[in-house]
Legacy VTK file of the C-alpha trace (Angstrom):
# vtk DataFile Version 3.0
C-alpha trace
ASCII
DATASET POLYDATA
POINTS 553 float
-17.018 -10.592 25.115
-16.541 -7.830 22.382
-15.653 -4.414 23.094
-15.113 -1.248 22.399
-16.606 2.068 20.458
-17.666 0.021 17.067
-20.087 -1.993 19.577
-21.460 1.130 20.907
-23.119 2.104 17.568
-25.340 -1.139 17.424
-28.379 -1.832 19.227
-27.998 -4.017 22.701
-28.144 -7.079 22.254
-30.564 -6.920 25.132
-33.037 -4.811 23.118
-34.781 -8.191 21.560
-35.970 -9.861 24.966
-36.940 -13.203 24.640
-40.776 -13.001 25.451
-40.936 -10.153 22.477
-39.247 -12.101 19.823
-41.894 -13.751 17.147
-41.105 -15.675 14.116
-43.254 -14.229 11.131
-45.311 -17.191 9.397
-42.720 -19.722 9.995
-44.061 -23.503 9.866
-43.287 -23.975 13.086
-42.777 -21.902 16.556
-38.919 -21.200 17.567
-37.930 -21.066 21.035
-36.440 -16.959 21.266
-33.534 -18.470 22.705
-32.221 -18.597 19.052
-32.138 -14.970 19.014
-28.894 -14.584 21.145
-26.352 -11.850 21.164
-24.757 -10.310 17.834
-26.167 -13.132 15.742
-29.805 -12.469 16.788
-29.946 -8.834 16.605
-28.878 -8.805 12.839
-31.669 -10.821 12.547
-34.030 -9.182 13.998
-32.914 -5.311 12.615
-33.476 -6.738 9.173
-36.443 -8.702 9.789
-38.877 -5.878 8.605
-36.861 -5.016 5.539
-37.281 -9.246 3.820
-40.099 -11.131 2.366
-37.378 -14.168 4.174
-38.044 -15.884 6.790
-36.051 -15.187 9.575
-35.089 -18.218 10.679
-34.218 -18.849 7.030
-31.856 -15.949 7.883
-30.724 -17.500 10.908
-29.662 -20.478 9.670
-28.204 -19.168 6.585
-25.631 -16.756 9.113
-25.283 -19.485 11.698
-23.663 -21.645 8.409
-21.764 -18.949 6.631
-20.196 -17.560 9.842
-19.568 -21.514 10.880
-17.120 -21.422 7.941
-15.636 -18.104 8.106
-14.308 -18.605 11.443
-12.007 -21.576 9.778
-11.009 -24.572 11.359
-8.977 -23.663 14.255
-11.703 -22.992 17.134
-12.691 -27.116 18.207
-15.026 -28.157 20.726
-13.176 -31.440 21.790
-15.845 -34.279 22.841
-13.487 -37.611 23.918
-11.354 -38.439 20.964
-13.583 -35.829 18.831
-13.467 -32.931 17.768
-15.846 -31.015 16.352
-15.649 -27.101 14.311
-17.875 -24.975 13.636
-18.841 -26.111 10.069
-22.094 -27.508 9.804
-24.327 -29.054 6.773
-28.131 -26.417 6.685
-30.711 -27.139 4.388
-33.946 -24.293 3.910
-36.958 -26.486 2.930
-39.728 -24.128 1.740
-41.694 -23.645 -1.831
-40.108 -21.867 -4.740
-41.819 -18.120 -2.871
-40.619 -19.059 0.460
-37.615 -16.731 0.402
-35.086 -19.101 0.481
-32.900 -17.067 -1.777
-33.466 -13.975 -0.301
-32.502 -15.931 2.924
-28.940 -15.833 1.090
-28.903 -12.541 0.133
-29.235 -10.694 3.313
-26.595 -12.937 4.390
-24.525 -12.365 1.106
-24.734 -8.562 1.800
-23.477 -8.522 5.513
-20.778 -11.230 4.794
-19.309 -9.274 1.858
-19.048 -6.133 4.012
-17.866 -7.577 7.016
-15.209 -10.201 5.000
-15.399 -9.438 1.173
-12.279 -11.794 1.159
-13.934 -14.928 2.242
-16.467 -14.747 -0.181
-14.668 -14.151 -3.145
-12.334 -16.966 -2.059
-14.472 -19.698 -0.490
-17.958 -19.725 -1.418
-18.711 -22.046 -4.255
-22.091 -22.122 -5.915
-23.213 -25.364 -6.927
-22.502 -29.142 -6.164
-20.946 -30.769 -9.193
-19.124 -33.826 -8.352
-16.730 -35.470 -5.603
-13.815 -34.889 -7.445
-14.457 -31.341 -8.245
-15.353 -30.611 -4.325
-11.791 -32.312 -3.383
-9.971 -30.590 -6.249
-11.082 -27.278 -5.161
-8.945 -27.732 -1.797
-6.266 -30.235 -2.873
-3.262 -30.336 -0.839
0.198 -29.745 -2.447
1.612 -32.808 -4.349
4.775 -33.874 -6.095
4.472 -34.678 -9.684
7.784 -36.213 -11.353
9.243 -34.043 -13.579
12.659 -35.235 -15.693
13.552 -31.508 -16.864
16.585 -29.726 -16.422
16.457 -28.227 -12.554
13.720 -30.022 -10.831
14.467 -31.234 -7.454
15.528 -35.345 -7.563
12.770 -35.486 -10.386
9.671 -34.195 -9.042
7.960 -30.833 -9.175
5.737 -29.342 -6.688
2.141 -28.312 -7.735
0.779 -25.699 -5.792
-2.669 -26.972 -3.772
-5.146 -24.744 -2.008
-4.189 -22.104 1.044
-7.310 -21.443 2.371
-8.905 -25.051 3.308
-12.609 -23.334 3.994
-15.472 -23.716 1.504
-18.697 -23.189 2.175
-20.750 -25.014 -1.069
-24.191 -22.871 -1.690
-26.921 -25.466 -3.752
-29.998 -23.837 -4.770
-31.056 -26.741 -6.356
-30.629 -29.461 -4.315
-32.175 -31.980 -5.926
-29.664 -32.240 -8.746
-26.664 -33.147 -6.613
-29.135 -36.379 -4.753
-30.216 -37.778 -7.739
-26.283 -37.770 -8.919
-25.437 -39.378 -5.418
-28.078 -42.205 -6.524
-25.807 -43.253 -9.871
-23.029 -45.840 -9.432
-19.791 -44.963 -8.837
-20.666 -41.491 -7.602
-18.425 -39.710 -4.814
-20.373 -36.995 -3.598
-22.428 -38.602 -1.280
-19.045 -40.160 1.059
-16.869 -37.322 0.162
-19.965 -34.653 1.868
-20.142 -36.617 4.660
-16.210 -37.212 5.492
-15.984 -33.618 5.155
-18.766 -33.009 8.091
-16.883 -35.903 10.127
-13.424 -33.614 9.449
-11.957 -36.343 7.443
-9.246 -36.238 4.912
-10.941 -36.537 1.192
-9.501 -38.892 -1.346
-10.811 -39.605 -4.733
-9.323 -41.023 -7.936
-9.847 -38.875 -10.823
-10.392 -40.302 -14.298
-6.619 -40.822 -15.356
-6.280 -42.688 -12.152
-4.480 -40.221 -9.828
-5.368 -39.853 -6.457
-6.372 -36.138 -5.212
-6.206 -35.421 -1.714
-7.917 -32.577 0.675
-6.954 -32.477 4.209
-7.357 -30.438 7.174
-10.425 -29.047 5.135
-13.529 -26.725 6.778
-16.485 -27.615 4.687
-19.868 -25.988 4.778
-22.941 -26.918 3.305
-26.383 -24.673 2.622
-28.364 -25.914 0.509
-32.452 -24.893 -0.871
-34.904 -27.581 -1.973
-38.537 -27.836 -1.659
-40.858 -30.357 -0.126
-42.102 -32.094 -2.869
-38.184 -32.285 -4.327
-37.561 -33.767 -1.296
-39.961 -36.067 -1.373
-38.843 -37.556 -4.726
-34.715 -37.681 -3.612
-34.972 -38.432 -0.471
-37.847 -41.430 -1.285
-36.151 -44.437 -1.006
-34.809 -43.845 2.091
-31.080 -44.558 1.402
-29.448 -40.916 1.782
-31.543 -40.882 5.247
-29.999 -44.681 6.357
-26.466 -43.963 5.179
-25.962 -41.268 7.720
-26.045 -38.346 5.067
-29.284 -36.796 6.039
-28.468 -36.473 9.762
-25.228 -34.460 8.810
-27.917 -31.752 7.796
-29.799 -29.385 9.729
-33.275 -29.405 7.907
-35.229 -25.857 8.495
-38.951 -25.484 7.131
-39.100 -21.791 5.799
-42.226 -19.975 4.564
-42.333 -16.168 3.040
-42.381 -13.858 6.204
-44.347 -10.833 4.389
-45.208 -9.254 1.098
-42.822 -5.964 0.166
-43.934 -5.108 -3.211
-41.136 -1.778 -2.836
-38.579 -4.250 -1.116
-36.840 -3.320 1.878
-34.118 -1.238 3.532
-30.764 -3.671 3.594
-28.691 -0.515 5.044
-30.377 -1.007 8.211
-27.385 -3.664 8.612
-24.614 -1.234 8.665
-24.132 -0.516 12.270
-23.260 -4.734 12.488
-20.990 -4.346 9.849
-17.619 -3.955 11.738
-18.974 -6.054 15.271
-18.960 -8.569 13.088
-15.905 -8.015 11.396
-14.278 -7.378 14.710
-16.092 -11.069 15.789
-15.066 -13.134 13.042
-11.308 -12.121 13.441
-11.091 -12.561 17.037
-12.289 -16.216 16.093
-10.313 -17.254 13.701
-7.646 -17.355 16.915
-9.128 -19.214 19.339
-8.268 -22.898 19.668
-10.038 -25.259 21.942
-13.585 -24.419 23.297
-15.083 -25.745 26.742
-18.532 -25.563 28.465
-18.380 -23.169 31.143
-20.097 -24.840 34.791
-23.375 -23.649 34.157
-23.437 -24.931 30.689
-22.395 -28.525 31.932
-25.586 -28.471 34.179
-27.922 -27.834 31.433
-26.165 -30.156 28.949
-26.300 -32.775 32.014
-30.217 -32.029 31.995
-31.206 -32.370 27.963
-28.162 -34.700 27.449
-31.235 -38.085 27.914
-33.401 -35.933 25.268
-31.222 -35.785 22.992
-29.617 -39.191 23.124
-32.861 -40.483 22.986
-33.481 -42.954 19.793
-36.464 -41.364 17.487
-38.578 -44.221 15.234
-38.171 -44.848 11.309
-36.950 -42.481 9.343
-37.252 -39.131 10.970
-35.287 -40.902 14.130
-32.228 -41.808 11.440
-32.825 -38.002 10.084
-31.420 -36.082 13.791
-29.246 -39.334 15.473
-26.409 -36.454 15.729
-28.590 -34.385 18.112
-25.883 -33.845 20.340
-22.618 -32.862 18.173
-25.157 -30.854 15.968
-26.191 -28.618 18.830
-22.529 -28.220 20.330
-21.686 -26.935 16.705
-24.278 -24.465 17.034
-23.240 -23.701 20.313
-19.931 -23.093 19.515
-20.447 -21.002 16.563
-22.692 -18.276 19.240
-20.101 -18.756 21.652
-17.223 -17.850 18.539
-19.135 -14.106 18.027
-19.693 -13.631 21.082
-16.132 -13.168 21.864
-16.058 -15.997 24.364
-13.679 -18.854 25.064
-16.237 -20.983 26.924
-19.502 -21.762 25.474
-22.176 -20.453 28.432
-25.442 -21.511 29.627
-26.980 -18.807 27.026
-24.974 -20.097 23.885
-26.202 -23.513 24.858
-29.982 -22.352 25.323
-29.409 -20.972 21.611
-28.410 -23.622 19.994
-30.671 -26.186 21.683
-33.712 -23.612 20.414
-31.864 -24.262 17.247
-31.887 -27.436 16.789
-35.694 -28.177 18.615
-37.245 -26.027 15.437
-34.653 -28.424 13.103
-35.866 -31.206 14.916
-39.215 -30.602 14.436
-38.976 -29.630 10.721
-37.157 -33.189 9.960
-40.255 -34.625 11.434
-42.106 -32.556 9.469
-40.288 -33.794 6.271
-39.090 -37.576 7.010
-41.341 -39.122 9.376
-43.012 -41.987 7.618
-39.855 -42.240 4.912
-39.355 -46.142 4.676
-41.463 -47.356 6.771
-43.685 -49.673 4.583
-42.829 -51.682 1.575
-43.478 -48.736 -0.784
-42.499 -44.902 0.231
-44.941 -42.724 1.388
-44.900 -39.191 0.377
-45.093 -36.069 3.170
-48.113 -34.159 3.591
-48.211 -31.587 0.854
-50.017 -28.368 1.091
-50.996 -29.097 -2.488
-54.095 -30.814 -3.167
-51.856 -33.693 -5.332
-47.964 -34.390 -5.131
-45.999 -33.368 -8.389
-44.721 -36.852 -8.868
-48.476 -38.483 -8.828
-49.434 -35.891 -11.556
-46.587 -36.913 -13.452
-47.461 -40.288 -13.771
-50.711 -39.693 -14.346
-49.087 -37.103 -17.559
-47.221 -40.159 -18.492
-49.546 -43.070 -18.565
-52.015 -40.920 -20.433
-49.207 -39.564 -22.903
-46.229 -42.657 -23.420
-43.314 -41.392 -24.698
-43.165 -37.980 -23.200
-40.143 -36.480 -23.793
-38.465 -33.794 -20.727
-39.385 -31.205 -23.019
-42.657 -32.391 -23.380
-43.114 -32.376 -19.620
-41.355 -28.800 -18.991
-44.468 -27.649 -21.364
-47.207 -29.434 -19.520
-46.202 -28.652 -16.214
-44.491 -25.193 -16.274
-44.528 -24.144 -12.731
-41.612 -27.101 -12.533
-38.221 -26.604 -13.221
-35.468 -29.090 -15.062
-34.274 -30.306 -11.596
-37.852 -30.941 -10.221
-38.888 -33.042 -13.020
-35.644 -34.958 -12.982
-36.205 -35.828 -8.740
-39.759 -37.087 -9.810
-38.595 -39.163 -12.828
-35.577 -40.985 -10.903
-38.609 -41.194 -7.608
-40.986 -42.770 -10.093
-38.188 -44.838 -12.258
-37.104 -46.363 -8.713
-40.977 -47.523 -7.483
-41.651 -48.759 -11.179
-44.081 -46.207 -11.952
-42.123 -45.174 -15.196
-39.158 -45.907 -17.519
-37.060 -44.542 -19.796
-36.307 -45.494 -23.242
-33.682 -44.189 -25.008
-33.314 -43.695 -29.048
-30.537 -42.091 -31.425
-30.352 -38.437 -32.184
-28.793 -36.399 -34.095
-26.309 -35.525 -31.465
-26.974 -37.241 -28.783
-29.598 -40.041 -27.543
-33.440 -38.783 -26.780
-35.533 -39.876 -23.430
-38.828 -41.161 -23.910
-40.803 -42.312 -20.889
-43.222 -44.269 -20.296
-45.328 -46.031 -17.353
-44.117 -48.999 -15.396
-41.200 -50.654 -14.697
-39.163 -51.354 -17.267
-38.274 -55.164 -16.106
-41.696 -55.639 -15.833
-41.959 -54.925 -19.229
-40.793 -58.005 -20.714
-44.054 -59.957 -18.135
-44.577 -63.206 -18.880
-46.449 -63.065 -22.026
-45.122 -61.230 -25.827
-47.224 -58.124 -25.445
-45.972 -54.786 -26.390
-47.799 -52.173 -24.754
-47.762 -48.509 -23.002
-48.072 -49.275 -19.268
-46.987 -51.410 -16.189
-47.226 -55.318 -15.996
-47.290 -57.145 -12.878
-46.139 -60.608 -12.731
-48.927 -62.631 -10.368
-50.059 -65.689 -9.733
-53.432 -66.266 -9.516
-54.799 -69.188 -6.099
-55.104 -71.535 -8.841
-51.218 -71.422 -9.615
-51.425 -70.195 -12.959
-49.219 -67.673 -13.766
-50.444 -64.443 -15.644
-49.417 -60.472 -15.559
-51.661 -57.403 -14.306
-51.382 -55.020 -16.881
-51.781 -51.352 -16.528
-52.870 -49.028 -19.048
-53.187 -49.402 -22.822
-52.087 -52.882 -24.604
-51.131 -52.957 -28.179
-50.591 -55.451 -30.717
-51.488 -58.667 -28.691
-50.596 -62.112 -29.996
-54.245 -62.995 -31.433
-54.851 -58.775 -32.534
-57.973 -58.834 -30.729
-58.565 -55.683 -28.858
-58.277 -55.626 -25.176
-59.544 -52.930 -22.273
-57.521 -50.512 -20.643
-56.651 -52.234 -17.539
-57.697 -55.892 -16.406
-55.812 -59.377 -15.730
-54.935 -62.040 -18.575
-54.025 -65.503 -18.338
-50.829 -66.756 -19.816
-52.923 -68.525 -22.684
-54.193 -64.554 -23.113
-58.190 -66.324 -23.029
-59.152 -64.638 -19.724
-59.916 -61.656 -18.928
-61.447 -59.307 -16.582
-62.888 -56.123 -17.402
-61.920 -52.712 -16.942
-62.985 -50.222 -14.421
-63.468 -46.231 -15.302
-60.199 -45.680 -13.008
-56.890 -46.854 -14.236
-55.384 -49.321 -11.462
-52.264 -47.264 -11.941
-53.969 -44.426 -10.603
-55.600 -45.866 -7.734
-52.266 -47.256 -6.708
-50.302 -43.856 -7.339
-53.310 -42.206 -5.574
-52.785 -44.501 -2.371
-49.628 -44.305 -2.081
-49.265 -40.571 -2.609
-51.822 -40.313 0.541
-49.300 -42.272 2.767
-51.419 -45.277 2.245
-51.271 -49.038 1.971
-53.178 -51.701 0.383
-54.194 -54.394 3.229
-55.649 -57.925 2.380
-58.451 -59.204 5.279
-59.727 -62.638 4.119
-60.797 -62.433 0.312
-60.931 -58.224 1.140
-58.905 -56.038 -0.054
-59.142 -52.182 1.615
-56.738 -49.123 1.828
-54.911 -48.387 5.368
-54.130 -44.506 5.718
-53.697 -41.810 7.782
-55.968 -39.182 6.272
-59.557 -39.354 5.372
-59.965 -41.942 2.165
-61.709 -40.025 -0.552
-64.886 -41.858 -2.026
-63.521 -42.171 -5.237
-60.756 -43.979 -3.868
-63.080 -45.885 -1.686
-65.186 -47.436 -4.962
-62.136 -48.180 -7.311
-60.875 -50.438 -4.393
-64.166 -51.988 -4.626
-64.111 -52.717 -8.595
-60.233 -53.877 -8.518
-60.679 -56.383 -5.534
-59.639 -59.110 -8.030
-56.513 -57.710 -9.358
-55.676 -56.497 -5.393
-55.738 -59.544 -3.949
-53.708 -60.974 -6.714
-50.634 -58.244 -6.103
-51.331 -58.832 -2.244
LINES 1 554
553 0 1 2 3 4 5 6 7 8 9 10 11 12 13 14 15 16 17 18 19 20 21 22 23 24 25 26 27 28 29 30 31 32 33 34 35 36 37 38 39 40 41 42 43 44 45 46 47 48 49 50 51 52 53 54 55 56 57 58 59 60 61 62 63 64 65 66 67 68 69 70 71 72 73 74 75 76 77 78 79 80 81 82 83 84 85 86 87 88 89 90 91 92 93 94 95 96 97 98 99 100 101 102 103 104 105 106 107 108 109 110 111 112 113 114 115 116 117 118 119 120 121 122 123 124 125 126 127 128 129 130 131 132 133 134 135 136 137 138 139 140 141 142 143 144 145 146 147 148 149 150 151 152 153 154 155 156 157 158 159 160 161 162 163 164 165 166 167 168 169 170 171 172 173 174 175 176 177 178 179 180 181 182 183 184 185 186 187 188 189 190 191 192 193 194 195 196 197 198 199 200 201 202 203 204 205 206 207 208 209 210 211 212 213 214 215 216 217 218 219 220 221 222 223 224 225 226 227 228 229 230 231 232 233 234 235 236 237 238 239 240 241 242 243 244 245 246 247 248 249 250 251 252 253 254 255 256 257 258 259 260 261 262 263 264 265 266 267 268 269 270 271 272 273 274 275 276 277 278 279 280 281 282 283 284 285 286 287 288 289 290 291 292 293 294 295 296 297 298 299 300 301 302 303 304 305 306 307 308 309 310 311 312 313 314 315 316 317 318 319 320 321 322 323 324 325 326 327 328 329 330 331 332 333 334 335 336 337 338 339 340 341 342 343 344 345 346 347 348 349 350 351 352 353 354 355 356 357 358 359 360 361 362 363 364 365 366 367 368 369 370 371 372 373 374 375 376 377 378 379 380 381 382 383 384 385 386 387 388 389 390 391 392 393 394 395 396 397 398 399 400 401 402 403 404 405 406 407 408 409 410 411 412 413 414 415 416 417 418 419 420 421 422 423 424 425 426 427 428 429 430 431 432 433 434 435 436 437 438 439 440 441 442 443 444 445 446 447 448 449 450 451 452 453 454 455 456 457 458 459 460 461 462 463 464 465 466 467 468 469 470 471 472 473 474 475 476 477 478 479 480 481 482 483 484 485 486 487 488 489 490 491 492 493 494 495 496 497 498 499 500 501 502 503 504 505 506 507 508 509 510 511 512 513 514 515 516 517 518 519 520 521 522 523 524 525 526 527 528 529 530 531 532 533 534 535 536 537 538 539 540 541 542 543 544 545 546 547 548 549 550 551 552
């Protein structure tokens, strides 16, 4: 354990005793377990002083020390081994604190090893080959001048293999993971498994990053989530389990701010900490710590349904990371039964966060989005802002909805794009090509009939076997110019028709689905199956679309 006169001048770490410790407005309870030793008393001394949330705070130091420490101290499992990097995300709305979260953390870190974060935190997540180029190993390039050794030059790679990659907006880097060809998404998750990164750059050479100590903290909200993480493939491809996702809400309201000095007296113990880790090479469990681990081991092996169960498989490695890291600060070559009682408190508030976030994520035929504390997700209003407006441009939508950033609106355009709720058209500028959007799919577009219009078609066919499209919205310029209602089912001879109801079928099905709900099809009946109360007005446009229901059914 740590020692000396500079851990004299800080409060015990026995001052914050586990049945006093409380957790501000957080979403959800944490076990004071987390609290432990040097890591939970900063914590706690600066809790008073930040509208963050604390475990925010927690999270955010458990990460940035995980990566300052380097890549020497392992926790060998079998043929594993694991360091103490690990992969945080702070879920919370735009006032939560998550920022804040990063600057108490920014503050100590600087003090207590300015040189790691001029050197090793990078802001932003660009691209796969930018992430591998910033810790390239050394490579020979051939080189036919006068003195170079048998024709090849050295060029200089990285000497310090730890990065720790701070994303405020989150969002951006999943909906570049989504495009084809993109590296990101592999490259992150080697770099958690301790792989070596390879990537091809554009003029065909190969970089290379080995022996790397990657970090990842990242800040999105719930309703940014929602829209990335819809579809459900970053959860099934293993990259959402690499992450430990924490629900954070604003703690308190300091209109004067708050005293950040009160972290001085940590300042050096964790100096003093950090250094003494860097040395250390292999960690074990101590006795005591085997017993417990014996004891939660079933829990945490235990397979978890849908989604959410995909979203913590790596229970166990996650929570020996965590482990490890208190263990690191704490001075100690064997992780003890408290360091393990810290990180599993850890990683049950994680837990329950992810299920806060991803349970229900995939589950049925079209994603459901999370409970939202708002009244109406972002992504069903803009739809809604696009069928009643076609051919909104981003601009257009940064001006109607101005409580939403760039990045937001670009999670709910690629969320709607992928469910064919809206598509993008693009047209010839001045200096480079415009976005127009408008509702529905675009392959549905084309439908089975020559109509242009503003809104989705649906390919059906009726129980007669004709063919014919359910169209959505406003249709213009049909074949025979007659006018036609806003919403309503024609033939593929365009003679029949039914008529329109006073809610847009793209609305009730945007509306029911936004709910978590499904359409089900009893018989001839058609009703909605969710798990919250099913608002009336929901209830009677069921009742006038039964026709065009039991046709998508």
């Amino acid at each position: 354990m740590i020692s000396g006169q500079d851990s004299e001048i800080i409060p015990s770490f026995q001052s914050f005793p586990s049945s006093e410790v409380k957790c501000g407005v957080s979403v959800n309870a944490i076990n004071p377990d987390a609290y432990y030793g040097l890591i939970g008393s900063i914590v706690k001394t600066i809790e008073p002083e930040t509208e963050a949330d604390p475990i925010g705070i927690l999270i955010s130091l458990l990460c940035a020390i995980g990566n300052a420490v380097g890549p020497r101290p392992k926790f060998k499992v079998g043929a594993e081994s694991h360091g103490s990097n690990i992969f945080a995300s702070l879920v919370g709305d735009t006032a939560s604190g998550k920022g804040q979260a990063w600057g108490v953390v920014r503050w100590i870190m600087d003090h207590a090893d300015p040189e790691w974060v001029e050197h090793c935190v990078t802001y932003g997540l660009s691209s796969g080959e930018g992430l591998v180029d910033r810790l390239k190993d050394e490579e020979l390039e051939p080189d036919d001048k006068e003195g170079s050794v048998q024709g090849f030059k050295v060029k200089k790679g990285a000497t310090d293999k730890r990065l720790l990659a701070l994303e405020t907006e989150f969002a951006k880097p999943i909906t570049a993971m989504r495009r084809e060809g993109n590296t990101l998404s592999p490259l992150i998750r080697a770099a958690w498994d301790g792989q070596t990164l390879e990537v091809l750059t554009r003029g065909k050479s190969k970089l290379r990053a080995s022996d790397t100590h990657i970090s990842l903290l990242t800040h999105i909200t719930r309703e940014e989530l929602a829209a990335c993480f819809g579809k459900g493939t970053e959860v099934a491809n293993g990259f959402a389990n690499r992450i430990l996702w924490c629900e954070v809400k604003r703690s308190r309201l300091l209109p004067h701010g708050g005293d950040i000095s009160v972290l001085d007296p940590f300042v050096k113990p964790l100096a003093e900490a950090i250094r003494q880790a860097k040395n250390m090479g292999h960690i074990k469990r101590s006795n005591e710590a085997n017993a417990l681990w014996e004891s939660v081991y079933p829990m945490l092996a235990e397979s978890k349904p849908g989604a959410f169960g995909k979203a913590v498989e790596r229970a166990r490695p996650q929570v020996m990371r965590i482990a490890l890291i208190y263990a690191l600060i704490d001075g100690s070559n064997l992780i003890e039964i408290e360091h393990l009682r810290a990180a599993l408190a850890v990683w049950a508030y994680c837990e329950s966060s992810a299920k806060s976030v991803f349970e229900g994520y995939g589950d049925n035929k079209h994603t459901t989005l999370p409970p939202q504390e708002e009244s109406e997700p972002f992504t069903s209003k803009l739809a809604k802002a696009i069928h009643a407006t076609p051919g909104m441009t981003r601009s257009d939508m940064l001006r109607a909805f101005r409580h939403q950033n760039a990045d937001s609106i670009e999670g709910a355009l690629a969320w709607l794009e992928d469910e064919g709720l809206a598509h993008v058209v693009k047209e010839a500028g001045k200096t480079k090509p415009s976005e127009r959007w408008f509702g529905g799919g675009k392959d549905l577009r084309e439908g089975i009939i020559s109509l242009k219009c503003d809104s989705e078609i649906i390919p059906v066919a009726g129980d007669d076997g004709k063919e014919g499209i359910i169209f959505l919205g406003t249709i213009s310029e049909p074949k025979d110019n007659s006018f036609l209602p806003d919403s309503g089912i024609i033939s593929e001879s365009g003679s029949e028709i039914i008529p329109s109801f006073p809610m847009p079928l793209v609305e009730l099905v945007a509306q029911v689905r936004a709910m978590g709900g499904k359409f089900v099809k009893e018989g001839e009946c058609v009703f909605v199956k969710a798990p919250s109360p099913i608002p009336e007005a929901i209830r009677q446009a069921t009742q006038a679309f039964q026709p065009e229901l039991r046709l998508m059914l």
